[in-house]
C-alpha positions in Angstrom: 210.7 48.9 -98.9 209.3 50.9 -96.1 210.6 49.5 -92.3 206.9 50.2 -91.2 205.5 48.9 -94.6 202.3 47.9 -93.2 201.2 50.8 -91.9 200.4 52.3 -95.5 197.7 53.2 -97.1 195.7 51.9 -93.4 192.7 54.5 -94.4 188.9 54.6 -92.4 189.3 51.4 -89.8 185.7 51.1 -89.2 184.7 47.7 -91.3 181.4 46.5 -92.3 180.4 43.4 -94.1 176.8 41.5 -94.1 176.4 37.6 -93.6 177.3 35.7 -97.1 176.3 32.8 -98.8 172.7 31.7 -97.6 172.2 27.9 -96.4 168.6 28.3 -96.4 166.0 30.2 -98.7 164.8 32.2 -96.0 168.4 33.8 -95.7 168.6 32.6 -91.9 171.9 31.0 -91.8 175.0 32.1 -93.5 178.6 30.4 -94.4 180.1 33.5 -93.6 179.3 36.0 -90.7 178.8 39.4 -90.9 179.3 42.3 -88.7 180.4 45.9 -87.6 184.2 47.3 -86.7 184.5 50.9 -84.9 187.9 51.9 -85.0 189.7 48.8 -85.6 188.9 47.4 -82.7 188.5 43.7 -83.5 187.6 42.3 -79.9 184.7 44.7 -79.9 183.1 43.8 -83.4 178.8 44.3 -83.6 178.1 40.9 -84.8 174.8 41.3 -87.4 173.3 37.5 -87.7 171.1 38.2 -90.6 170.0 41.1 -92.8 166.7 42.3 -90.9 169.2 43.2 -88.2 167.2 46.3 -87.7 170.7 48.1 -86.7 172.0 47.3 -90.3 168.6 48.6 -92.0 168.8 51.2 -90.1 172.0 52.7 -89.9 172.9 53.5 -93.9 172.8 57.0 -94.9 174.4 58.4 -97.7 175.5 62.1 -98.0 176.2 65.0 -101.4 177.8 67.4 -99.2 180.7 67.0 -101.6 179.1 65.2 -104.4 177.9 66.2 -107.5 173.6 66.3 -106.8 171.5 68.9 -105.6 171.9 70.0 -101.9 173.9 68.6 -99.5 171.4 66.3 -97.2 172.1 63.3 -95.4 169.3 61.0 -96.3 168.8 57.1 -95.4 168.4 55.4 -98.7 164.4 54.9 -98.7 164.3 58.8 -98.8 167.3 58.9 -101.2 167.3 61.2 -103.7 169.9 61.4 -107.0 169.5 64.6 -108.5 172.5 65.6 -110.9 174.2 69.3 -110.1 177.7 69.6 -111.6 179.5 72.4 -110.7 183.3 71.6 -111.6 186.0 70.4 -109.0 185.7 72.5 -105.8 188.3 71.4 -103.5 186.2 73.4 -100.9 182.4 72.0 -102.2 181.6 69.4 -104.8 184.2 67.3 -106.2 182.9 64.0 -107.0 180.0 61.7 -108.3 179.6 59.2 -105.7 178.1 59.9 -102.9 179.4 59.2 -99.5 178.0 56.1 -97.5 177.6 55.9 -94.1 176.8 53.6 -91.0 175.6 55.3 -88.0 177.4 58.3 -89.6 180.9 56.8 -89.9 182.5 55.8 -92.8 183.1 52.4 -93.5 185.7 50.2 -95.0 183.9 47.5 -97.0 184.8 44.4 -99.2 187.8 41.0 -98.9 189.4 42.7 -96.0 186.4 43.7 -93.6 185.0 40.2 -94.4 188.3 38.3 -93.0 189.0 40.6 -90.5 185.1 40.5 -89.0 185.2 36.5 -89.5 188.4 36.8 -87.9 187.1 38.2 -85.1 184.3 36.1 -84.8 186.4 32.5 -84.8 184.8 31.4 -88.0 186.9 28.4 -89.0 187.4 28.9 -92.8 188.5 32.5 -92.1 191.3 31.5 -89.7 192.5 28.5 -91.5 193.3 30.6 -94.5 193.8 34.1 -93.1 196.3 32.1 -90.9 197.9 30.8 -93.5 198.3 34.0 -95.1 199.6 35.6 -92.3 202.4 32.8 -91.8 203.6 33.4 -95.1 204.3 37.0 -95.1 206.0 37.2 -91.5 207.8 34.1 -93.2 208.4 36.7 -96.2 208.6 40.2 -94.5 210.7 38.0 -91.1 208.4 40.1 -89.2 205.6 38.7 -87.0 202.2 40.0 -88.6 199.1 40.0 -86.9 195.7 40.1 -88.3 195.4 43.8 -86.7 198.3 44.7 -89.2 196.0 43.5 -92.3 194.3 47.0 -91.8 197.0 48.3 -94.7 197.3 48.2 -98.7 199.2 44.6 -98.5 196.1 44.0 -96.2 193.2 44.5 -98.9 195.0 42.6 -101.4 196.4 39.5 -99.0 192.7 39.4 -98.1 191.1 39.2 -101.5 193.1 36.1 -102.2 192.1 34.8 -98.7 188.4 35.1 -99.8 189.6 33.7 -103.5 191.2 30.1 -101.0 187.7 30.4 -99.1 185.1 30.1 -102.0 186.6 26.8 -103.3 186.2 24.7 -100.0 182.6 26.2 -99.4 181.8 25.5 -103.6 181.1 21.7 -103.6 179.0 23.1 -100.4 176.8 25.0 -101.7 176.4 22.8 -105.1 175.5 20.0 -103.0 172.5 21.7 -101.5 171.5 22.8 -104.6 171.0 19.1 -105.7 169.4 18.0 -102.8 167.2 21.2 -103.2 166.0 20.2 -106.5 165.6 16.8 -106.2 163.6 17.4 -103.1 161.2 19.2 -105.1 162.4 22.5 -105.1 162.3 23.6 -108.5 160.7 27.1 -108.4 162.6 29.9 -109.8 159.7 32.3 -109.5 157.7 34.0 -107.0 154.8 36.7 -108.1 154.9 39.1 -105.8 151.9 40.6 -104.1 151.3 44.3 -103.6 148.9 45.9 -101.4 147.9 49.3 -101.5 149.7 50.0 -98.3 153.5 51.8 -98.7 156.3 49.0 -99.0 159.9 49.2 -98.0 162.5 46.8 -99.1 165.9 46.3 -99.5 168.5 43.4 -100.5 172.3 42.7 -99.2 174.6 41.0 -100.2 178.5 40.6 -99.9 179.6 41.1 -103.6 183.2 40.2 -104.6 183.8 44.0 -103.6 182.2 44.1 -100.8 178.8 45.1 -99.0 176.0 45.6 -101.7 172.6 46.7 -101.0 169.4 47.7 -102.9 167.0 49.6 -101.4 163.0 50.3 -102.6 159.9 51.9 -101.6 156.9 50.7 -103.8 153.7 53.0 -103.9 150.6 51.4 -105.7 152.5 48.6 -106.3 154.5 50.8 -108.8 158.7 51.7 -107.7 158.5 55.2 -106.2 161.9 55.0 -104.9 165.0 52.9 -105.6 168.1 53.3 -104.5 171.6 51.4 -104.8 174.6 51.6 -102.3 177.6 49.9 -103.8 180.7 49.0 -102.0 183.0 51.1 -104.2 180.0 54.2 -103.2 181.6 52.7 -99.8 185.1 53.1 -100.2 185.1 56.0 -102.7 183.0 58.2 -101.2 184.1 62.1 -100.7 184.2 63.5 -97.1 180.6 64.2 -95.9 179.3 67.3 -94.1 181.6 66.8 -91.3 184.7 66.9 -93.1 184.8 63.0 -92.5 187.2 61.4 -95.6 186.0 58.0 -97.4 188.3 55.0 -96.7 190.1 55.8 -100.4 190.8 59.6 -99.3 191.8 58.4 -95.7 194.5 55.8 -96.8 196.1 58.2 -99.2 196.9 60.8 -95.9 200.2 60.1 -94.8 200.9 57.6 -97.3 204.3 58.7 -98.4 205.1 58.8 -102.9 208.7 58.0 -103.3 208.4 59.6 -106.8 205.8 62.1 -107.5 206.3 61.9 -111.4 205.6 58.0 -111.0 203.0 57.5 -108.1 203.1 54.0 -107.7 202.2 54.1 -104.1 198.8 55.9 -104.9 198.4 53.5 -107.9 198.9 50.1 -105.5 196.9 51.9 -102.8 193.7 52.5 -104.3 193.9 49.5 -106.4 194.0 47.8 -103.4 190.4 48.1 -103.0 189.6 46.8 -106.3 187.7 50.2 -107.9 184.8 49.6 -109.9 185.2 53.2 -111.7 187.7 54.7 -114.2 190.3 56.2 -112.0 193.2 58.5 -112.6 195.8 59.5 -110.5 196.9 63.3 -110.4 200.0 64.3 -108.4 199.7 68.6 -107.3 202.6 70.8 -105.6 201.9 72.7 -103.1 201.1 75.4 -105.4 198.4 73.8 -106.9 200.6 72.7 -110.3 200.0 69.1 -111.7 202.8 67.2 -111.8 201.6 64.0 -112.9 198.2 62.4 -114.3 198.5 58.4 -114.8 195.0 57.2 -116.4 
């Protein structure tokens, strides 16, 4: 084991997660608070109270610099466009079919860990009672004082998917709660037609999936879909570098991240697994010739 174990596989430190688990149909209130992390700076987290927060709506770009689609513009999702051109791997061009997300044109960590660490930062109550207790075990484990600053590794993302796992039960008899009272009040509608005008609509839906930040984007013309887009949180994480040479959070927590034995990559492996991929991944180890060592489906 590594002395300075938790400083693997850090990658991007900018986090973002959106408010989770509505109290009230009009998506006002949240169990769980979202927000914006530059840098890893958690005393200086953008808190975003709900999902008009016209900082979140507005801040999502994506980017094909380095992805497999015609062009290489940087486009906010309304004016997305996903227009297959495959051209082979080109270390130097396009290499990739997911695109590369990105708020306020950084990229952005997303999923268990930016959702601890934000509530962290935040004082939400649930977060530090088990994020504390996860953080007590390992120094217990490691004899090393952790902090939550040193979550922001690969032990990080997977201590903090089981922290969200310890959350959901206390909030679960919650939320079913509400849904009783809900229907027993009267509240019984599963269905709301929806009315189009003949004006240009633009819409879009968040959510915090088990992953991380999830959001759906639409423009409707004539009350027909013109445009509709999806950002996922593994687009998030797995995303190529951009125009600027920027890497995705996958790409930036490989750098650095030392392979003990190139023909069995296990660091890699734990490392990208850590973010929980939603993709068929393989792992290819190179010289510095170019020659593949290793590929581990």
């Amino acid at each position: 084991m590594y002395p300075d174990w938790f400083n693997y596989g850090a990658g991007v430190t900018n986090y973002l997660a959106v408010p989770d688990l509505p109290l009230d149909s009009a998506m006002t209130e949240f169990d769980f608070p979202g927000g914006v992390v530059f840098n890893g700076k958690l005393d200086a987290v953008y808190p975003i109270k709900n999902h008009t927060d016209q900082r979140l709506v507005n801040g999502v770009t994506e980017n094909v610099s380095h992805a497999w689609y015609e062009g290489n513009k940087t486009l906010h999702p309304w004016k997305g466009e996903t227009d297959p051109h495959y051209t082979g791997f080109k270390d130097d061009g396009k290499y990739s079919w997911v695109k590369s997300p990105r708020f306020e044109g950084q990229p952005m960590q997303v999923g268990p860990l930016s959702q601890v660490l934000i509530g962290y930062a935040q004082g939400h109550k649930l977060i530090h009672k088990w994020a504390g207790e996860a953080i007590n075990r390992v120094s217990a484990i490691s004899q090393k004082q952790v902090t939550p600053a040193m979550l922001q590794s690969t032990l990080g993302r997977i201590a903090a998917r089981a922290i969200r796992a310890a959350m959901l039960p206390d909030l679960a008899n919650k939320h079913w709660d509400l849904l009783v009272k809900n229907i027993a009040s009267g509240g019984v509608r599963i269905y709301v037609k929806p009315q189009f005008g003949e004006n240009e609509l633009h819409g879009v839906g968040f959510h915090e999936a088990p992953r991380g930040t999830l959001s759906h984007w639409v423009v409707i013309k004539d009350g027909q879909i013109a445009n509709y887009q999806a950002v996922v949180p593994t687009t998030w994480n797995a995303g190529p570098r951009d125009e600027s040479g920027a890497h995705g959070p996958y790409e930036a927590s490989l750098l650095g991240n030392p392979v003990a034995d190139p023909e069995r990559p296990l660091e890699v492996l734990r490392t990208v697994h850590s973010f929980d991929p939603c993709l068929a991944c393989a792992i290819h180890t190179f010289d510095p010739d170019g020659k593949e060592i290793i590929h581990v489906s």
